[in-house]
N, CA, C and O atoms as a Tripos MOL2 file, in Angstrom:
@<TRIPOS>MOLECULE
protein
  216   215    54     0     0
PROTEIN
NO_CHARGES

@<TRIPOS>ATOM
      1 N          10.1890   25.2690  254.4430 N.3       1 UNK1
      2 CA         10.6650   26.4650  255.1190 C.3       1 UNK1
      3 C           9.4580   27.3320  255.4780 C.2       1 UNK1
      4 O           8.5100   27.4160  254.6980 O.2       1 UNK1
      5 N           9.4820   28.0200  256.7220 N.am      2 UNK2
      6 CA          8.3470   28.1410  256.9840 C.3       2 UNK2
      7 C           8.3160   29.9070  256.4390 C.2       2 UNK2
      8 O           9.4040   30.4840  256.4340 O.2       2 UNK2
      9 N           7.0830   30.6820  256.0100 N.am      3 UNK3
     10 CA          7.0360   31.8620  255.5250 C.3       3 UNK3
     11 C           5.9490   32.8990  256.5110 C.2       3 UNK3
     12 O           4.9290   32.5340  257.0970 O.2       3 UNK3
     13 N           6.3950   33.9220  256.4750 N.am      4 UNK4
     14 CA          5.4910   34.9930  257.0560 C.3       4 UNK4
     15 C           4.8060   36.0860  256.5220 C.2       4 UNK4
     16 O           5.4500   36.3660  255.5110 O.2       4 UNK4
     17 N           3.9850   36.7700  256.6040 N.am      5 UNK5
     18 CA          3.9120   38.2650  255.8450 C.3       5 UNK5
     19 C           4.2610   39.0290  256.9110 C.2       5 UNK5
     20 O           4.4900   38.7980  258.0990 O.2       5 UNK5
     21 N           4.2500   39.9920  256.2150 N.am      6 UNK6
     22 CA          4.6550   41.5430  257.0370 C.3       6 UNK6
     23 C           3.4130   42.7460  256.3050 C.2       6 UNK6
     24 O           3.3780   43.2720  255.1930 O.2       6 UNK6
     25 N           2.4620   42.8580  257.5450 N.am      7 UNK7
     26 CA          1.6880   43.3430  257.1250 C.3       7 UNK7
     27 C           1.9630   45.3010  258.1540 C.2       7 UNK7
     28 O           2.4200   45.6710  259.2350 O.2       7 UNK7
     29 N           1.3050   45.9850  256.8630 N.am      8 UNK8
     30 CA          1.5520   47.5980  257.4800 C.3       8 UNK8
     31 C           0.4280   48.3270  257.6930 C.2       8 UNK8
     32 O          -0.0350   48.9230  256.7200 O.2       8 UNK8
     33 N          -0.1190   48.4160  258.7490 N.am      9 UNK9
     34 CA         -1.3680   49.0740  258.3970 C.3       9 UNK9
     35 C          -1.3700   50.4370  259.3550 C.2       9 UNK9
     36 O          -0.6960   50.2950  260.3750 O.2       9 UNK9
     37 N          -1.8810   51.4680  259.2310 N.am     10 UNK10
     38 CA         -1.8080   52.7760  259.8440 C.3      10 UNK10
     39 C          -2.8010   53.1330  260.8890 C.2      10 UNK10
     40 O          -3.8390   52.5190  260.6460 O.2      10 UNK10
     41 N          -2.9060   53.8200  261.8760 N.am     11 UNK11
     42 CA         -4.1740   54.2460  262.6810 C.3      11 UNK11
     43 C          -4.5120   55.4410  262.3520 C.2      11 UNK11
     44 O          -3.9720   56.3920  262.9170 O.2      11 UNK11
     45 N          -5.2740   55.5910  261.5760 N.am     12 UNK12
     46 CA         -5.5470   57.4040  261.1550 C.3      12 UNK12
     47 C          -6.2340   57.9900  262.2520 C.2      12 UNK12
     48 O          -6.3510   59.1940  262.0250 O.2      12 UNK12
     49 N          -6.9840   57.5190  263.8660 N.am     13 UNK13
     50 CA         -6.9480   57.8920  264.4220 C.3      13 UNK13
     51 C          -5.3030   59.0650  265.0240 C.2      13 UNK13
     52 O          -4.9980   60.1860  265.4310 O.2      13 UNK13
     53 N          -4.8520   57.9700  264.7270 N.am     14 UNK14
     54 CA         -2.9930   58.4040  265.3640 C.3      14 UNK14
     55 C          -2.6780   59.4870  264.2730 C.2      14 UNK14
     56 O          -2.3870   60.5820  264.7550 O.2      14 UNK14
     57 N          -2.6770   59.4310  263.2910 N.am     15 UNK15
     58 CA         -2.1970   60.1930  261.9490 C.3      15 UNK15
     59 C          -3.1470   61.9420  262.0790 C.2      15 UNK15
     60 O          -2.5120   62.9620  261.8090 O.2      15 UNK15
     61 N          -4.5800   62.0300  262.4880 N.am     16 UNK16
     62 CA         -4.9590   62.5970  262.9920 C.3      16 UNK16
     63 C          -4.6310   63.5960  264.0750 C.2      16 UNK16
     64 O          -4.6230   64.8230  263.9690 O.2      16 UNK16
     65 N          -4.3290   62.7690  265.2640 N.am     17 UNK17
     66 CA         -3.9200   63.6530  266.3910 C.3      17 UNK17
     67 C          -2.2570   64.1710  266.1130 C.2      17 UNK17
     68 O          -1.8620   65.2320  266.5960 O.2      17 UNK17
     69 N          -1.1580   63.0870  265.0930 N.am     18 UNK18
     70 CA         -0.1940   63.8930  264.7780 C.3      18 UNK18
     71 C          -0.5650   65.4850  263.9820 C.2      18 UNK18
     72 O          -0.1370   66.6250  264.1680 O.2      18 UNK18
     73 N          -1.3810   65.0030  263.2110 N.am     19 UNK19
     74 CA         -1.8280   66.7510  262.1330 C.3      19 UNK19
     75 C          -2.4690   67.7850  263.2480 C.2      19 UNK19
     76 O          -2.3150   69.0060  263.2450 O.2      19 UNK19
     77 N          -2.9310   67.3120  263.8320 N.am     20 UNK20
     78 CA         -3.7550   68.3080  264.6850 C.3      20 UNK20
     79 C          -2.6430   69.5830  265.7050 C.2      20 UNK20
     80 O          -2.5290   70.7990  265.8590 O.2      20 UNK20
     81 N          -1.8240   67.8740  266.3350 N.am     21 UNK21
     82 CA         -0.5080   68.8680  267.2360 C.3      21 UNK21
     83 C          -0.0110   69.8050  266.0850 C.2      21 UNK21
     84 O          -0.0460   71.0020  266.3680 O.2      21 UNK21
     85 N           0.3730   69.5300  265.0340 N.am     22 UNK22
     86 CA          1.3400   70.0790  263.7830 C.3      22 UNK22
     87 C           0.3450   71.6900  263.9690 C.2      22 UNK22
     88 O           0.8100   72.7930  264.2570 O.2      22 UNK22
     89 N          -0.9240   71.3810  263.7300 N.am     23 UNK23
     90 CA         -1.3770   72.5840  262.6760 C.3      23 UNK23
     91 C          -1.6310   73.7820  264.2680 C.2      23 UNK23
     92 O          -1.7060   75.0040  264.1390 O.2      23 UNK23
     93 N          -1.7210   73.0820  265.5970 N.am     24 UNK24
     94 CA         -1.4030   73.9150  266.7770 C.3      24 UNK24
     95 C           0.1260   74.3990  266.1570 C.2      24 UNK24
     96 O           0.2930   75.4530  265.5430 O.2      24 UNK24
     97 N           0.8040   73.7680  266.3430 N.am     25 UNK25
     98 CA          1.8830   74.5450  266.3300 C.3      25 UNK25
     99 C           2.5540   75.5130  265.1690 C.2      25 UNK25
    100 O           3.4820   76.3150  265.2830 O.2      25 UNK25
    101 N           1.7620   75.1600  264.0130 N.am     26 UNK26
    102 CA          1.9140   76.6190  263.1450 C.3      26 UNK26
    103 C           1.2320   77.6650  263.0890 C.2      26 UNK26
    104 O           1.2550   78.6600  262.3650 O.2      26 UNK26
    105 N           0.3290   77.1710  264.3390 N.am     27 UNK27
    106 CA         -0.3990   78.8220  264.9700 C.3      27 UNK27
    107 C           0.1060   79.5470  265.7340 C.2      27 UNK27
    108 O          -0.2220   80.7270  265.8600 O.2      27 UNK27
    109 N           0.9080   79.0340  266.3180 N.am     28 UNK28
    110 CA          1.6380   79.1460  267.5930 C.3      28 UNK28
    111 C           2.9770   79.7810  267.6830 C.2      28 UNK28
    112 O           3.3650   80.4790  268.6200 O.2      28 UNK28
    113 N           3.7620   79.4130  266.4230 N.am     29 UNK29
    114 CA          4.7740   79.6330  266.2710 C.3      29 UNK29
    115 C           5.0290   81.1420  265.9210 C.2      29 UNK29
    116 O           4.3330   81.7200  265.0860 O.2      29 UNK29
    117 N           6.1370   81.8030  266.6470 N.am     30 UNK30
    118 CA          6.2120   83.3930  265.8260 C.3      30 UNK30
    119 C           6.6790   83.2690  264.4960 C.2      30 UNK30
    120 O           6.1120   83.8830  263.5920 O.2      30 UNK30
    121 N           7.5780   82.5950  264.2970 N.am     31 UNK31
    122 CA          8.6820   82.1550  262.8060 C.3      31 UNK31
    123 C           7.2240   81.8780  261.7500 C.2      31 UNK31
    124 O           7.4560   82.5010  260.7140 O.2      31 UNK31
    125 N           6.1780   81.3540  261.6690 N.am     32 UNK32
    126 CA          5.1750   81.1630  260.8940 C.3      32 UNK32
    127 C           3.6020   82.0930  260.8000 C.2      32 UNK32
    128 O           2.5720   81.8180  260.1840 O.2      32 UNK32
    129 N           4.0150   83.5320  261.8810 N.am     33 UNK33
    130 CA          3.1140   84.4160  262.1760 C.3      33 UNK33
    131 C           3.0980   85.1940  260.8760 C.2      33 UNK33
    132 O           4.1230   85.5140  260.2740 O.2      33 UNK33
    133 N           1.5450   85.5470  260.3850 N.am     34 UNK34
    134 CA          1.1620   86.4130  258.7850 C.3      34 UNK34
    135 C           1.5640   85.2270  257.8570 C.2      34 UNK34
    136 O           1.1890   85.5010  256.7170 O.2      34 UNK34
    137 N           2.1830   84.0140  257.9070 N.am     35 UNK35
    138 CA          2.1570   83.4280  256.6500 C.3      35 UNK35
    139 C           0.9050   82.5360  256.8240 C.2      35 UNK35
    140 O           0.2630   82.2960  257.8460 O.2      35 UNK35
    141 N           0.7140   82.0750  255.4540 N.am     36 UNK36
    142 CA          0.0990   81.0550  255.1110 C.3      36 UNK36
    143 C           1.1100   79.5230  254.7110 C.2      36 UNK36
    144 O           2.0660   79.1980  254.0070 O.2      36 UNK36
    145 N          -0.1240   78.7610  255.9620 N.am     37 UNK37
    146 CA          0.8110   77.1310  255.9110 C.3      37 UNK37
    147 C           0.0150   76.2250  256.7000 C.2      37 UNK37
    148 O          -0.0890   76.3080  257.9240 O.2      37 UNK37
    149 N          -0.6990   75.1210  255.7820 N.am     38 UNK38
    150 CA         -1.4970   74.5820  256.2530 C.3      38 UNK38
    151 C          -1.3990   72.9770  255.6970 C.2      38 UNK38
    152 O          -1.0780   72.4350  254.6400 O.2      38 UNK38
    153 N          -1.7680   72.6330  256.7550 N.am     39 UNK39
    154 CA         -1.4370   70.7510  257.0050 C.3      39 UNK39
    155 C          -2.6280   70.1790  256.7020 C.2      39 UNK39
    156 O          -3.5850   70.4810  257.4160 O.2      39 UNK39
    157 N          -2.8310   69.2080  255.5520 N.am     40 UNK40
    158 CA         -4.2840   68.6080  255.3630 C.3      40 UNK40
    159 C          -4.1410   66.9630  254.9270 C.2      40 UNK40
    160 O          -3.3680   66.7890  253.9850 O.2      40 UNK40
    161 N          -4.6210   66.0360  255.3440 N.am     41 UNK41
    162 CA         -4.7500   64.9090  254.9740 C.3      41 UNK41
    163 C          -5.9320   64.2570  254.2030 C.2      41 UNK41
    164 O          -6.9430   63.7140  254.6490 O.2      41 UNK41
    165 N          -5.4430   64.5010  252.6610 N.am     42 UNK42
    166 CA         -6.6000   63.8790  251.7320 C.3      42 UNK42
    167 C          -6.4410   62.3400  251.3380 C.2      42 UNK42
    168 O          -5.4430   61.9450  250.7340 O.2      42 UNK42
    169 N          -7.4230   61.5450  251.6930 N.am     43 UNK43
    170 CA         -7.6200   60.0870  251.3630 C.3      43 UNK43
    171 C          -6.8420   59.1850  251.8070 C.2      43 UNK43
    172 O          -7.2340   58.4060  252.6760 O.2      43 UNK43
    173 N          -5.2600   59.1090  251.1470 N.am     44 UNK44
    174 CA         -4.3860   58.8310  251.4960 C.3      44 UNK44
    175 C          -2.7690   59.4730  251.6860 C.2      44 UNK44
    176 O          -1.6790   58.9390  251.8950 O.2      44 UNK44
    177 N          -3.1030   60.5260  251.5470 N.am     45 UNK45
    178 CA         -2.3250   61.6420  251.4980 C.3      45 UNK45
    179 C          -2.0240   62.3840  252.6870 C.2      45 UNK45
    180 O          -2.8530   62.5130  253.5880 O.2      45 UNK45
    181 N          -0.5220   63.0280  252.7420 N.am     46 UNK46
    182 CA         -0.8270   64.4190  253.3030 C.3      46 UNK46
    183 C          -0.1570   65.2360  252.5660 C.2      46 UNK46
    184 O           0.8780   64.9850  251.9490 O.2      46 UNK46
    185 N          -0.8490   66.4230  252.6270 N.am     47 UNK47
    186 CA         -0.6760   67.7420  252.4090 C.3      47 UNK47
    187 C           0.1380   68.8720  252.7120 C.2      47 UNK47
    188 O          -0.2990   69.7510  253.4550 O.2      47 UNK47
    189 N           0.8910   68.9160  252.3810 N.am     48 UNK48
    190 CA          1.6920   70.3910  253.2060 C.3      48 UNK48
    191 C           1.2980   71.5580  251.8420 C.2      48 UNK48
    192 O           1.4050   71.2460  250.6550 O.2      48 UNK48
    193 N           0.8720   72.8090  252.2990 N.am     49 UNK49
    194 CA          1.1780   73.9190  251.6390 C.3      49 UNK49
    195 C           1.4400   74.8300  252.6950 C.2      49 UNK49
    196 O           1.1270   74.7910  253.8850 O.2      49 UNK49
    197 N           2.3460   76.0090  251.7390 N.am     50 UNK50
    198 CA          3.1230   77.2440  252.3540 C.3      50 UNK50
    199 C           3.1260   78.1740  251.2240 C.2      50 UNK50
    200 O           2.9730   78.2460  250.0050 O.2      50 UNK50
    201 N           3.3250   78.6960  252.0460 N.am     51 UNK51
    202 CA          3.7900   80.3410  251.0410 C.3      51 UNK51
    203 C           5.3700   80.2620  250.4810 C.2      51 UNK51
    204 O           6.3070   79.7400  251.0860 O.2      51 UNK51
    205 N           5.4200   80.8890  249.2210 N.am     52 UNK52
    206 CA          6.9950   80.8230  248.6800 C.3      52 UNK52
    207 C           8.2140   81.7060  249.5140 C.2      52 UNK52
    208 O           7.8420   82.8710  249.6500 O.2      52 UNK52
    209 N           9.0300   81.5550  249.8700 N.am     53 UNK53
    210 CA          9.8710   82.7480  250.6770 C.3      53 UNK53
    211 C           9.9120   84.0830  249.8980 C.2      53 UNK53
    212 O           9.8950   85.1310  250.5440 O.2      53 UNK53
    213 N           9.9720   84.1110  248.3350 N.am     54 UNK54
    214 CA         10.4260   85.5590  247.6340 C.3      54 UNK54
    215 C           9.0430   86.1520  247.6470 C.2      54 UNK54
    216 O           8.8530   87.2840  247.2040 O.2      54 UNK54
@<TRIPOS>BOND
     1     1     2 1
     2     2     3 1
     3     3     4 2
     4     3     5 am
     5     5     6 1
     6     6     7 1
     7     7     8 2
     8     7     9 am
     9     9    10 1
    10    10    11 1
    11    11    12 2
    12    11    13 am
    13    13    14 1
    14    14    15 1
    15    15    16 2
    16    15    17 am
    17    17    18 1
    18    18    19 1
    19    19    20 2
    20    19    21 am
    21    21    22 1
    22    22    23 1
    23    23    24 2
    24    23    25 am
    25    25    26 1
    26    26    27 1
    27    27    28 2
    28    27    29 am
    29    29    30 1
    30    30    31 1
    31    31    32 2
    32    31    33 am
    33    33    34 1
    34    34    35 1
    35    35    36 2
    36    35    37 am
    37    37    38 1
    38    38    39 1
    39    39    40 2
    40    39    41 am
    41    41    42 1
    42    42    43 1
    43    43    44 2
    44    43    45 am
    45    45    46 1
    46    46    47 1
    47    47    48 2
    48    47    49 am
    49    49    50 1
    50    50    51 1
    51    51    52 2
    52    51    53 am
    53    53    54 1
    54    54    55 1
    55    55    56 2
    56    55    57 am
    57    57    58 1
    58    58    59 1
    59    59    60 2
    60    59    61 am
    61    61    62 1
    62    62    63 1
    63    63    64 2
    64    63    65 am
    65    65    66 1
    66    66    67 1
    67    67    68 2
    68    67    69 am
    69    69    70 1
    70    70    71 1
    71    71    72 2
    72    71    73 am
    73    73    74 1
    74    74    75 1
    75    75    76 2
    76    75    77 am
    77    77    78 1
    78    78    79 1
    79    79    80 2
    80    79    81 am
    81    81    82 1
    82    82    83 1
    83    83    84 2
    84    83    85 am
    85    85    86 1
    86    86    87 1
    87    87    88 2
    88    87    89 am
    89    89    90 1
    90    90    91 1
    91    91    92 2
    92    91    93 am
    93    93    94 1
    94    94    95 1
    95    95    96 2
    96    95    97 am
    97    97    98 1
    98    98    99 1
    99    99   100 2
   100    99   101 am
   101   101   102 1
   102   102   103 1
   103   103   104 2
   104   103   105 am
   105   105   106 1
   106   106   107 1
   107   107   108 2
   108   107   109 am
   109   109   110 1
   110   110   111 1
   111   111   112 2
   112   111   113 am
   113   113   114 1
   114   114   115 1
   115   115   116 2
   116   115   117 am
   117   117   118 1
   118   118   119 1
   119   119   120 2
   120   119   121 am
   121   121   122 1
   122   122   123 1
   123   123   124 2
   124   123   125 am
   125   125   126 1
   126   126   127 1
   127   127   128 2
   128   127   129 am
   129   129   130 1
   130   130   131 1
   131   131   132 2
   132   131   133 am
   133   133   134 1
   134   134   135 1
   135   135   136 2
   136   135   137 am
   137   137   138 1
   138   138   139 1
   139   139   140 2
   140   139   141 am
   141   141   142 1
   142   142   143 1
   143   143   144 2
   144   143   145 am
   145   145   146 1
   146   146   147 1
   147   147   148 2
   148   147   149 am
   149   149   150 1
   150   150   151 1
   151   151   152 2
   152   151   153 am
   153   153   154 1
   154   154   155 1
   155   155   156 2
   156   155   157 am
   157   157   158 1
   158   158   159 1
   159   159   160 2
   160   159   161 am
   161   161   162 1
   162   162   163 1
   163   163   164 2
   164   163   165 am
   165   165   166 1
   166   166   167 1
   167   167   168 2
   168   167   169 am
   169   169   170 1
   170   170   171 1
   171   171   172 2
   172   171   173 am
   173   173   174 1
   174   174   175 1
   175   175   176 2
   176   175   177 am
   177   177   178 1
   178   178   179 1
   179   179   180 2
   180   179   181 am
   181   181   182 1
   182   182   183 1
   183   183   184 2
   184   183   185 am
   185   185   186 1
   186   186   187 1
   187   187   188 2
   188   187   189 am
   189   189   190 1
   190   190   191 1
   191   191   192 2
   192   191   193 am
   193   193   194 1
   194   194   195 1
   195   195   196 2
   196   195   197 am
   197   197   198 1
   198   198   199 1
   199   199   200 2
   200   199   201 am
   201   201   202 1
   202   202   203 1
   203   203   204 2
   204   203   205 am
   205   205   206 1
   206   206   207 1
   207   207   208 2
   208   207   209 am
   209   209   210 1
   210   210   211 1
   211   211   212 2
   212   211   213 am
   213   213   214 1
   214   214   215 1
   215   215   216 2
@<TRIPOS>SUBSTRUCTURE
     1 UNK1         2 RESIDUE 1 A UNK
     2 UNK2         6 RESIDUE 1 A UNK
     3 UNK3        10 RESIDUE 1 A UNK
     4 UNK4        14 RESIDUE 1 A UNK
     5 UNK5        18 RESIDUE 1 A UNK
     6 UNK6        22 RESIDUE 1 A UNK
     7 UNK7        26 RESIDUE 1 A UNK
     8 UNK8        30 RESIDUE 1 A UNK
     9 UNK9        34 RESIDUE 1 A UNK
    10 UNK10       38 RESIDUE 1 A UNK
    11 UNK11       42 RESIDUE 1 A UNK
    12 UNK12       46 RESIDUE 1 A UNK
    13 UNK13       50 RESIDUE 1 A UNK
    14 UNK14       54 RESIDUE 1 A UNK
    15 UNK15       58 RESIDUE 1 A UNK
    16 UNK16       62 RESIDUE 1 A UNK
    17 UNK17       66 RESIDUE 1 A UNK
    18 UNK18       70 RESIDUE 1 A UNK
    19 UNK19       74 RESIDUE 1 A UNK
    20 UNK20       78 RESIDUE 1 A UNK
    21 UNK21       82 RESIDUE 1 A UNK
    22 UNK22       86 RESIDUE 1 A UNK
    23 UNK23       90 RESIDUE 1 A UNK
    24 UNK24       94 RESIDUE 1 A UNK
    25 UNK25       98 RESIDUE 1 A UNK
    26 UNK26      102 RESIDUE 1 A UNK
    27 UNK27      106 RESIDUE 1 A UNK
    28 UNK28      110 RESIDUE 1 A UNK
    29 UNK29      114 RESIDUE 1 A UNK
    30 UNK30      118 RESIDUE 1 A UNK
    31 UNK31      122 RESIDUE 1 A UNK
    32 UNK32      126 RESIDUE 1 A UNK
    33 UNK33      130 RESIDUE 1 A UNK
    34 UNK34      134 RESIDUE 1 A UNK
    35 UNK35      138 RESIDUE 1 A UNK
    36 UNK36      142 RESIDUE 1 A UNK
    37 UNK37      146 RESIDUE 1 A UNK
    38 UNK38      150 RESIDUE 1 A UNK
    39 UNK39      154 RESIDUE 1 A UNK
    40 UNK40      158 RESIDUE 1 A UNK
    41 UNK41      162 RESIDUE 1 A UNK
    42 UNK42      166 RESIDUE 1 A UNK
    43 UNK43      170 RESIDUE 1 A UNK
    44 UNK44      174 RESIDUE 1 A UNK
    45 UNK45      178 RESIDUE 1 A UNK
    46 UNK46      182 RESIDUE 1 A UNK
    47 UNK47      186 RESIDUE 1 A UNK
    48 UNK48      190 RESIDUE 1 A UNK
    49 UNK49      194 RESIDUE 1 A UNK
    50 UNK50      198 RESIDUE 1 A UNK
    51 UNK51      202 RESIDUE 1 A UNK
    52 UNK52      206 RESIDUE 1 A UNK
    53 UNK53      210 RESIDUE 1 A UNK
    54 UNK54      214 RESIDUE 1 A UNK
């Protein structure tokens, strides 16, 4: 029987230009104006932090 892999691999070029549009648009946005909220991709990670609502 014949077998395959299924291989997954990512373009962090691509993963990149997604964070980049993101972190435009929480500059951008009025709903996210005076807060703190920032998008970061460590190693293999991403990052979201924000401010708490209370």
């Amino acid at each position: 029987m014949p077998s395959f892999d299924i291989v997954s691999e990512i373009d962090k070029q691509e993963i990149d230009n997604a964070l980049n549009q993101a972190r435009k648009e929480l500059a951008t946005r009025f709903d996210f104006k005076g807060t703190v909220a920032e998008i970061e991709f460590e190693k293999d990670q991403i990052v979201l932090t924000a401010e708490d609502a209370s």
